[in-house]
N, C-alpha and C positions, 0 to 999 in steps of 0.2 A: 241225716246230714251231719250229724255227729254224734260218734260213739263214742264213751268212755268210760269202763269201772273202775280204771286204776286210783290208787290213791296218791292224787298229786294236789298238792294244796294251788290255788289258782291266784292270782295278780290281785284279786281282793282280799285274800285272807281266808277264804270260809272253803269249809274242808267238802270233798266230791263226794256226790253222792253217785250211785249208780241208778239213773233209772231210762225208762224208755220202754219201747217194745221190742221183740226181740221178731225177723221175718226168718222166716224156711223154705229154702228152695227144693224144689221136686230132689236135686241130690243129696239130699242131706247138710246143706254148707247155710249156715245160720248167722246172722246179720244182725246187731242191735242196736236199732233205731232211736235215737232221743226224740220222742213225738216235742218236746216243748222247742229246741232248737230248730228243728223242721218246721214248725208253723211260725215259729219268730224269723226265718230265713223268707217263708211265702210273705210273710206282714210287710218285711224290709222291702223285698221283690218288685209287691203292691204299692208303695211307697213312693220309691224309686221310678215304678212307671207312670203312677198319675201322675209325681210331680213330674216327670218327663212333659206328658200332655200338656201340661198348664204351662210349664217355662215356655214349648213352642207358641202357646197362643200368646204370651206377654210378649210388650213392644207398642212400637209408637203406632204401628195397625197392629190391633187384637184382634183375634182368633179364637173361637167357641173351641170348650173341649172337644165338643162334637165334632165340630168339622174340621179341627186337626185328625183326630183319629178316621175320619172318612177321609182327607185329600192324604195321609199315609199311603192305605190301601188305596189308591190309584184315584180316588174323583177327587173333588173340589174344581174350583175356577183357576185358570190359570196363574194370579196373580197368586193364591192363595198354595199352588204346587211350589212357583217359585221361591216364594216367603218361606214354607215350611221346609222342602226336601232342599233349596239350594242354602238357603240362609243362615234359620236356625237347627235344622237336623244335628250337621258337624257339630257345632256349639255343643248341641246337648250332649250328644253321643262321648264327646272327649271331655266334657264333664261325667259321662258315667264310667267311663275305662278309667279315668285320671281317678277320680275315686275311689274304684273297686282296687288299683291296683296299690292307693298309697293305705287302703284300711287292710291289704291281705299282708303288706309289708310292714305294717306296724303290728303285724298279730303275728310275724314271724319274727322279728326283733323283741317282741316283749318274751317270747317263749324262748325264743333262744340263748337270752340275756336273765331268764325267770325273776324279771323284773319292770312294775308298770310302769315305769320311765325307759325301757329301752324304746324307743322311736328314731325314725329317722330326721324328725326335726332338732332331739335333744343331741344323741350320737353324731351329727356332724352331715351324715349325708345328703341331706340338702341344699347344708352348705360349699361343700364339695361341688354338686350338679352347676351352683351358681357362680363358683368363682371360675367354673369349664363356659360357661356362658357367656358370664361377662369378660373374663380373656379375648373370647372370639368378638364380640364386639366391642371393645374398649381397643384392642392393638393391633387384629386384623381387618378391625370395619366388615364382619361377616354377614350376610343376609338373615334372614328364618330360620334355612336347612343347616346352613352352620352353624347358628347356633343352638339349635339343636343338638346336632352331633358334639357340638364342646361339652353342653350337659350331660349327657351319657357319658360320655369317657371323662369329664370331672367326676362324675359321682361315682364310678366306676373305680378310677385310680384312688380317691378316697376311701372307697371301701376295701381296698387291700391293701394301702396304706395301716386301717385302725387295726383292718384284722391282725396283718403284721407283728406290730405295735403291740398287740394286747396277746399274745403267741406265747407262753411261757409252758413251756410240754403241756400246751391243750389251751383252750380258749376257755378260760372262767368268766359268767356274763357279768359279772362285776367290773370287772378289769376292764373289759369290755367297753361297757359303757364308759367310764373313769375317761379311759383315752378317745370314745368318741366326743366326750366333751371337751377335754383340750384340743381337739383335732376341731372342734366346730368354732372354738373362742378364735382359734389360730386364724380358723379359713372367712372366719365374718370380719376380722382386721384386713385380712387378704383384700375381700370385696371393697371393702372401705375407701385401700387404698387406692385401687381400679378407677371405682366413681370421683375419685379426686383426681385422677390423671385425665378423665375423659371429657373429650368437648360437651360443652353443652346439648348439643344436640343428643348422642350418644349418651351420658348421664341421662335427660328423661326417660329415654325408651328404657334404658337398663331399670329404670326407679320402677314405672309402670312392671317391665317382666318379675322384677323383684319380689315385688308384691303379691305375684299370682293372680291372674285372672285367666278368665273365658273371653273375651270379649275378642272379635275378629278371628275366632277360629273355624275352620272351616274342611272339607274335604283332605286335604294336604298333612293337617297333623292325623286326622282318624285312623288313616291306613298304618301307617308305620306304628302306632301304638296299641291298632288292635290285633297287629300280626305277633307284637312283641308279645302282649296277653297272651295270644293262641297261643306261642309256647312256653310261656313261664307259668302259666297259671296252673295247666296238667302236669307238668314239672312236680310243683310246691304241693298239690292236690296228692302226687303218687310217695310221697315221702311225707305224708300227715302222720302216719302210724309211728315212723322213727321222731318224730317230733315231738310226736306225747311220752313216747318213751324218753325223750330227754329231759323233759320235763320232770321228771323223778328222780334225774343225778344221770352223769354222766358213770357210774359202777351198775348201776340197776339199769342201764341204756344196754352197757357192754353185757350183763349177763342174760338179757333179754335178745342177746344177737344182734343188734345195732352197730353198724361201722358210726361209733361217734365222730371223729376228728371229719371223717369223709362226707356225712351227713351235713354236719353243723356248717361243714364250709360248702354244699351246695344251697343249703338255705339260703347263707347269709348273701351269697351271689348273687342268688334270685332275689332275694328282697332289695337289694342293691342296685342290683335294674331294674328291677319294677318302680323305685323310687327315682333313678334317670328318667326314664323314658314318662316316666309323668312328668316329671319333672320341665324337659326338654317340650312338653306338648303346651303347659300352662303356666310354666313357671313353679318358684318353690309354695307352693300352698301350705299355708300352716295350720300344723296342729291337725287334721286331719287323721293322721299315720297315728300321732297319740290319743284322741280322743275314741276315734272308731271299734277297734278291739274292746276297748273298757268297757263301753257302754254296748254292746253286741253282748259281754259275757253277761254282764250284769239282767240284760234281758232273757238268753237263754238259762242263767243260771247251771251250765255244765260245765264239767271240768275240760282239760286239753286247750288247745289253740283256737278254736271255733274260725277256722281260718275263712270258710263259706259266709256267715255271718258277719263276721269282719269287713270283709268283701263288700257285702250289700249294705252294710251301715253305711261303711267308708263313701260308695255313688248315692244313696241316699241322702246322706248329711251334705255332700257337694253340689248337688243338683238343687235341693232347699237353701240352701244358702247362698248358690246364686242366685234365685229367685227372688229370699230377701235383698240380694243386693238390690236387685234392679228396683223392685216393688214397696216395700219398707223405705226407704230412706232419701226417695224422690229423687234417683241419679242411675238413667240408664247403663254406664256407663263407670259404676263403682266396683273396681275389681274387686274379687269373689274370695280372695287372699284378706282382705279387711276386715270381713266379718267373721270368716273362719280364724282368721287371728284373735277377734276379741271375744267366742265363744268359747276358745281351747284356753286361752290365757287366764279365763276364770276356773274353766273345767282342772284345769294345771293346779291351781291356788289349792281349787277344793279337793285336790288327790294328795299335794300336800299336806295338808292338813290333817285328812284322815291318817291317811301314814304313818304323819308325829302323832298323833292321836293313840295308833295302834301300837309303839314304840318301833317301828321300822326304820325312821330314820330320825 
């Protein structure tokens, strides 16, 4: 699930090692396997799908793991088909895409940027998605699908706005970052002043979207965000190799045959929509995009992107975290952006710290 011998120092500090096992195909083409990252990928997997099971059975009628996973596969009683395949199925499901797709995009922005603060919450892009959001319902009173679409194509024209921006013969992820953050301070004043022109009515719904949650989702957002997965994820997936090779310098990128400047700006694209179209399905979820990569690498302990990893943390830690919403804190009905705000807010404190610690920053 991930290979790597190069020597690229990783987001924590601590230098790669090369290990794993190494497979051999009948033609001679030989493959090396990180056994530790492969089984922390199955663990996350495992993870991700029980607590699947148990979020469908949470609610105000509860539902045995058991007999979620039987009315799945086609039996249970009918009220118990409805509840699970019409009610909470979509929920969960768009908590596990929205997940996977903002922890593959914060393991492409940290790598791209070779820096554990590039994210899509620090660099600006979610705040981008939200002031395309809140536009569409603050000034053109737009439904769900609109405003959907304003989130993608806010976060979308944000992201080639910073890239833009940060453009000096090549994209250093310093710079990088630097101008995603005045691009993010710029676009949360932006929001600000939106929620100040909007009716009241419109102000709450934006407060709630703001926030990030699952609550009320259903069939309508799955489809359009699991077809956007289906092609960004083989996308990001077929360009892992040129990404670890950036990881070592953009000089040892180019003398390893890497189109760098072509590369970095298909990544940053895809990670750019993949944080839209989450984005536009749940709102801006926090912290998420920065917390998931760190804690995926920290568990695999490999060097490179761990972008699979990442992935399955990122639906992992969403899917648990709505559960604590609903379940922990006695409010069906506590968007899933509050808690993931206050777990990354301290996870942030404590990556600060180590960093000054390390003299990084």
């Amino acid at each position: 699930m991930n290979a790597s011998v190069s020597k690229v120092r990783n987001g924590s500090g601590s230098a790669p090692r090369a290990r794993g096992a190494t497979l051999r195909t009948r033609g001679g083409l030989s493959v090396r396997v990180d056994v530790r990252a492969a089984l922390t990928g199955l663990l996350l997997a495992a993870v991700a799908l029980t607590m699947s099971v148990v979020l469908i059975g949470t609610g105000d009628f509860s539902i045995a793991p058991g007999d979620v996973v039987r009315t799945l596969f086609g039996g249970g009683t009918p009220i118990e088909h409805f509840i699970v395949n019409e009610v909470r199925l979509p929920r969960v499901l768009v908590g596990l895409l929205v997940g996977a797709a903002l922890g593959l995009a914060g393991a492409l922005f940290q790598s791209v940027s070779r820096n554990p603060l590039g994210s899509p919450d620090v660099v600006g892009f979610g705040q981008g998605s939200a002031a395309g959001a809140l536009t569409v319902v603050v000034l053109f009173k737009g439904g769900p699908n609109q405003v959907a679409v304003g989130a993608v194509v806010g976060g979308l024209l944000t992201g080639l706005g910073v890239y833009a921006l940060a453009w000096r013969r090549g994209v250093h992820g310093y710079r990088l970052v630097l101008v995603g953050i005045g691009a993010s301070s710029t676009l949360t004043a932006v929001n600000g002043y939106l929620l100040t022109q909007a009716h009241q009515e419109d102000a709450a719904r934006a407060m709630v979207w703001l926030t990030g949650s699952l609550n009320g989702r259903d069939w309508a957002q799955v489809w359009p965000l699991a077809c956007a997965c289906a092609v960004l994820v083989p996308l990001v997936l077929g360009h892992a190799r040129g990404l670890r090779m950036l990881e070592m310098g953009d000089d040892s990128a180019y003398a390893l045959g890497v189109r760098v400047e072509r590369t970095r700006l298909v990544l940053v694209l895809s990670a750019v929509l993949l944080t839209a179209v989450a984005t536009s399905a749940a709102g801006p979820v926090a912290f998420v995009a920065l917390v998931a990569p760190q804690l995926a690498r920290r568990l695999t302990r490999a060097t490179g992107p761990n972008l699979v990893p990442a992935a399955l943390m990122g639906a992992a830690l969403l899917i648990t975290a709505d559960w604590s919403a609903q379940r922990l804190f006695g409010a069906d009905q506590l968007p899933v952006g509050v808690v993931t705000g206050v777990l990354g807010g301290c996870y942030l404190l404590g990556l600060l710290i180590t960093e000054r610690r390390a003299g990084r920053i």
